[in-house]
N, C-alpha and C positions, 0 to 999 in steps of 0.2 A: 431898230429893235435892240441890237448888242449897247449900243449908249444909254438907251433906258433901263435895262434889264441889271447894268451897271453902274449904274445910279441907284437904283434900289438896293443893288444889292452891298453898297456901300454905306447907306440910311441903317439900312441892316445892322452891321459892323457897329457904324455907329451907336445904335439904341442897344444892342447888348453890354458894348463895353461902358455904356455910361449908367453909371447908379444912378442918379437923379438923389431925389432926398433918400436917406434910408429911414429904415422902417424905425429906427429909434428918434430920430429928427420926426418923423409924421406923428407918433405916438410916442413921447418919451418914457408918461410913465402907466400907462394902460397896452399891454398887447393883447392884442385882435384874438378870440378866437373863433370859429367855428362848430357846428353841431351839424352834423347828418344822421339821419334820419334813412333808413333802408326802404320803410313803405313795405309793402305788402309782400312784397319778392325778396328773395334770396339776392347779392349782389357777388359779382368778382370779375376784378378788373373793369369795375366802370368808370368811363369816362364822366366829371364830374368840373361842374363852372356855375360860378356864384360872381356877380357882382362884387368888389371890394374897392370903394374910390379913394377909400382913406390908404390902401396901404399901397407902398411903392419897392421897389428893390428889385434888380436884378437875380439876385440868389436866394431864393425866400425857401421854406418847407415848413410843412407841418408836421409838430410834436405832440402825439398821442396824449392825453393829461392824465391816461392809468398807463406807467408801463408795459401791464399786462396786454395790450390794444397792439401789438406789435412793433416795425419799425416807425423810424420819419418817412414822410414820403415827399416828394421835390412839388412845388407848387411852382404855377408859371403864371409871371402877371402881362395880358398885351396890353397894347396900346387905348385899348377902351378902360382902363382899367378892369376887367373882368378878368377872374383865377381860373385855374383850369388847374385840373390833379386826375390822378387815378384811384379809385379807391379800389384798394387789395379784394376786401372779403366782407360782408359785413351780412347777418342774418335776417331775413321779414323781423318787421317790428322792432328790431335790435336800433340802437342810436350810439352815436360815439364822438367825441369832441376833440378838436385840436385846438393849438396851439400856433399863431406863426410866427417862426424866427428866423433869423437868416442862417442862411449854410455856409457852412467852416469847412468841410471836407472839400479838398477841390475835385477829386473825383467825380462829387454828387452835383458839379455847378458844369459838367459837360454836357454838352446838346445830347439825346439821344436822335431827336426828329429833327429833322432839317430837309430844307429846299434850296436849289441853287440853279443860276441860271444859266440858260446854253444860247445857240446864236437863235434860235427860231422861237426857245420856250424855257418849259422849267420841267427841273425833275423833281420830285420830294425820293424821301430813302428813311428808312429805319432802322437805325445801325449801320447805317453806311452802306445799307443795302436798296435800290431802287426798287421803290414801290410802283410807281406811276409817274407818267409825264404827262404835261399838260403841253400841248400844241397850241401856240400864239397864234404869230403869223402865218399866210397861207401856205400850206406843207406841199411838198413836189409827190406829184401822182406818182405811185410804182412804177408804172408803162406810159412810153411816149405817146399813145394812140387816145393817153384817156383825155378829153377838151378841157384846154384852160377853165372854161366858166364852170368845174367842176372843183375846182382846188376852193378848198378850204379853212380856217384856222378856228380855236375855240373849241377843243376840245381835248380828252383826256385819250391818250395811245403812245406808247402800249403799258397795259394792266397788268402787273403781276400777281402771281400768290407767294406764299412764303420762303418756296422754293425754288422762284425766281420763273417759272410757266409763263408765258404769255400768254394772257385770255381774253384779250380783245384783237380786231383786226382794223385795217385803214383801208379804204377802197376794194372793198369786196366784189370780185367780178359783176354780178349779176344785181349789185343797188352800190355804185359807185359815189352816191348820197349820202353813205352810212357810213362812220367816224367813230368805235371803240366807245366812248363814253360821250353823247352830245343832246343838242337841244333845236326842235326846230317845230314848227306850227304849219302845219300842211295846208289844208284846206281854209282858208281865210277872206277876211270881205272885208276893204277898208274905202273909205269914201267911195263909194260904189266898184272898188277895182276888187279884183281876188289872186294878190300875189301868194305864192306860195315858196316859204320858206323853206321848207322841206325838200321837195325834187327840186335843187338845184339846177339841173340841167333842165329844166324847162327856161332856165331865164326868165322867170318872171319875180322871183323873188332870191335873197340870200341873206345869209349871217356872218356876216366879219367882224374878227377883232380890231379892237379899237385902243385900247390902252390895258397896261398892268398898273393896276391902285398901289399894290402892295404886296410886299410877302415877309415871311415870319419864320422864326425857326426857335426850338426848344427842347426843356427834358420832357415837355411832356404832350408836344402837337408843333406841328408845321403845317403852313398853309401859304395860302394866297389869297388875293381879288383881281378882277380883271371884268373889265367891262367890253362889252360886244352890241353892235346894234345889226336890226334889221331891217333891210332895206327893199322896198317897192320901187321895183325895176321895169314896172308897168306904164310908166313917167315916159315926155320926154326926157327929164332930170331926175336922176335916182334919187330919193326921197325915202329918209329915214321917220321909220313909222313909230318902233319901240327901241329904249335901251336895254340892255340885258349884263346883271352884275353878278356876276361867279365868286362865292365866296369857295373855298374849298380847304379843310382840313383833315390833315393825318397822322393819326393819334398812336401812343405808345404803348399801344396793349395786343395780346394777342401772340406774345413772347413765348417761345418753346418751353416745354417746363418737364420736368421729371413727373409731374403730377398729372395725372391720366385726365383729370379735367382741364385742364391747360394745355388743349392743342391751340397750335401753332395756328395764327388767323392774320390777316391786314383789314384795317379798318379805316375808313375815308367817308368824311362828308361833304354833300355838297348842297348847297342855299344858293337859289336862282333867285334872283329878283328882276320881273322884267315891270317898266314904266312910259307909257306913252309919252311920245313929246309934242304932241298937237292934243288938241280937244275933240277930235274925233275917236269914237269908239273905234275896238280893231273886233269884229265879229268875228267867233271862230264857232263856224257850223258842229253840227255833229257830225264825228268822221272814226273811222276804226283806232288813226292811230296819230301822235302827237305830242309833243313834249319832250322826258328828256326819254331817251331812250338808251340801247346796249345791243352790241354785235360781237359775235364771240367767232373764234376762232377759225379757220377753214375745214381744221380737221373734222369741224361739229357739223360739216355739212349735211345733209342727208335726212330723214327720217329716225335713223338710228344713232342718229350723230352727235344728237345730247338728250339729256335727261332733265325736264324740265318736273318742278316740284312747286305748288304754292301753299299758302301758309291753312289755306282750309283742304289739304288732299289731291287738288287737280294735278292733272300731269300735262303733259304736251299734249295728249289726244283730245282732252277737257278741259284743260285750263281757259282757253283762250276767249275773250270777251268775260271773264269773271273777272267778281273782286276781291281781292287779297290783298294783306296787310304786306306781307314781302312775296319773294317769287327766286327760287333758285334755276340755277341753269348750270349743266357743267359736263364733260365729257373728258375723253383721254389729251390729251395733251406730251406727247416725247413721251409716250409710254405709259402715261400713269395719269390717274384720275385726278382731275382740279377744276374746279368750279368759283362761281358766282353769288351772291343773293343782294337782292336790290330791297332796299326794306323805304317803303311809303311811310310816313310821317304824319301820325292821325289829323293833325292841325292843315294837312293839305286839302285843297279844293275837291270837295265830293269824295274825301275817304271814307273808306278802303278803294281805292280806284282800280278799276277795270282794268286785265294786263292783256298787251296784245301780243299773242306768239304764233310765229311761223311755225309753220310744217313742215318746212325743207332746209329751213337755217335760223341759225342761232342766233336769233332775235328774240329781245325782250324790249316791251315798253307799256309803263304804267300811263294811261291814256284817259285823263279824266272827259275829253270829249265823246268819249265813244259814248257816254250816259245822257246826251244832248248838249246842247246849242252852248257856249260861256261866250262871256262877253270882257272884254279889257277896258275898262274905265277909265277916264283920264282925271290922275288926282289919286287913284287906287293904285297902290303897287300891287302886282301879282307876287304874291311870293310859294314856291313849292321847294320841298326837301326830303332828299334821299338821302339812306345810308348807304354804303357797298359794303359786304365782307368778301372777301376771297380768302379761298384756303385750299391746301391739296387733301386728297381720298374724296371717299362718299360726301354725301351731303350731311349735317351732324344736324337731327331736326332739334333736340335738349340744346345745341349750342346757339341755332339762329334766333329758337324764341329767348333765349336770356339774354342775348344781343340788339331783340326787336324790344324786349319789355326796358330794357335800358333807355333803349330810344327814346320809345314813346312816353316811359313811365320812370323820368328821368329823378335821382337821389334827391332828396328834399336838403337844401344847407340854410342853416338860420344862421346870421352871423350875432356873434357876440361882443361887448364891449372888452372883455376879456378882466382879467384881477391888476389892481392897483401894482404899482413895479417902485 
């Protein structure tokens, strides 16, 4: 793992410090610009990406074309060629167009987001400050009593908020199963066997990583990929049934501000793609819970222990088997209040999907089987997508919905050929 992880992170290295063509070599005498479009909502600090194949550059931004439209803002081009920016402020129905040029200031060409790797996994950080880690390889149990066949790797622990709070947990006494930010399919039927991915310690099914694709770092999102399969251990020979590819990014917004709207937030996405590798279907019955899910803290044990919120009113006493567009969860944490919200992705499987929440612990999982039977095609990738936010205090309900309508009801970018140069 430390060979790979340093390999990558040396490709790394490499694609940042190399320009490739620049943007006046791709476009000599036409630059590119852009037009967004707010759409029907108010916008601040959304995360915003547009296709652009024609244009290249390591240090790129966009230049407002009315002064009056405030500063530049840093553009980031990956490896798909697609942009990615923040857009400051922009009103319902308001539209506004850039410019892109490249950036002269060196201050404005320094990473703000970035990811880096450790011997087991990777961390990402926002200001140099650690957001979240992603666990590769199978991670060593807290207590020597818990069973090998329970270690696992592929997932994200530990979680912070702004303030640096831990609010996820790793092997929680009482479902040794459960892993801070992860993915697993419990109740299952594959050529007539029914492993289950889920309660690992049954042995009949599990989830291991398998490789890191990649990772990325910028002014304005870091992330990764990393593929993981699952395995039917119901076999004489364990026999991989689905792949599973983790895209995950962590965006530059959500930055402390003087400005009473601008509390302090972290924001992370994550895009599961899982794909059969035989032509047999993987059946997955109807069952309460499934997918990706979230386990919070110890201290949120108990009944009283956290305060669960969903996006149409439920709480923890009601919530539980409804569907909702996001679901917060959050509790004291070293004294002071910090929480969660898992925002579902209209474009997922049977959205708004059913959230499952314990009684007694700080569990959440958005579970589109609880609604009946789905089935995994071969030749069909499954893809599902959540956001996270975390932040400390109360829950801010005016902040998650202008963070879920971003999500789901992402800024419109029409690209332009831009004026003769």
């Amino acid at each position: 793992m430390t060979t790979q992880l340093a390999a990558v992170a040396l490709g790394l290295v490499c694609l940042c410090s190399a320009t490739g063509p620049s943007l006046q070599q791709a476009a000599p005498h036409r630059l590119p610009s852009v037009r967004v479009d707010a759409g029907r909502v108010d916008r601040l600090d959304s995360v915003v990406s547009v296709a652009l194949p024609f244009v290249t550059g390591a240090s790129l931004q966009l230049r407002p074309d009315d002064a009056d439209d405030g500063p530049t803002i840093p553009l980031q081009i990956d490896k798909d060629r697609r942009a990615w920016f923040v857009l400051d402020s922009l009103k319902a129905g308001d539209t506004r167009q850039y410019t892109i040029e490249p950036t002269l200031d060196r201050e404005e060409r320094l990473q703000r987001v970035d990811v880096s790797g450790e011997r087991e996994g990777l961390t990402l950080r926002l200001l140099q400050r650690p957001v979240l880690r992603y666990q590769a390889d199978r991670s060593e149990p807290p207590r020597s009593d818990i069973k090998p066949i329970l270690r696992r790797g592929g997932y994200l622990h530990p979680v912070r908020t702004p303030s640096g709070r831990v609010i996820t947990d790793d092997y929680p006494p009482t479902h040794l199963h459960h892993h801070g930010i992860w993915a697993a399919w419990a109740k299952t039927v594959f050529q007539g066997r029914t492993p289950d991915f889920w309660r690992m310690g049954d042995g009949t099914g599990s989830v291991e990583f398998e490789s890191l694709i990649d990772t990325w770092s910028g002014r304005v999102q870091a992330g990764f990929k990393a593929s993981h399969r699952y395995v039917d251990l119901t076999t004489p020979t364990p026999t991989t049934v689905l792949t599973e590819t983790w895209e995950v990014r962590l965006y530059g917004v959500g930055i402390a501000s003087a400005e009473p709207q601008r509390r302090a937030y972290r924001v992370f996405d994550l895009v599961l793609t899982q794909e059969l590798v035989t032509s047999s279907p993987l059946a997955l019955p109807e069952f309460l819970y499934g997918g990706v899910a979230f386990h919070g803290p110890r201290a949120w044990d108990g009944p009283a222990g956290a305060q669960v919120l969903t996006s149409d009113g439920k709480t923890r006493a009601t919530g539980d088997a409804t569907r909702a567009r996001w679901c917060y969860i959050g509790g004291v944490v070293s004294g002071a209040n910090a929480g969660l919200t898992m925002l579902g992705h209209p474009a997922n499987a049977r959205a708004p999907q059913p959230v499952r929440i314990y009684a007694n612990e700080p569990f959440l999982n958005f579970a589109p089987t609880h609604l009946g039977r789905l089935d995994l095609i071969a030749g069909r990738p499954f893809v599902a997508r959540y956001r996270f936010v975390t932040f400390d205090g109360p829950p801010d309900i005016e902040l998650i919905e202008r963070l879920w309508r971003d999500y789901a009801e992402p800024v419109r970018v029409e690209v332009l050929p831009g004026a003769s140069g």
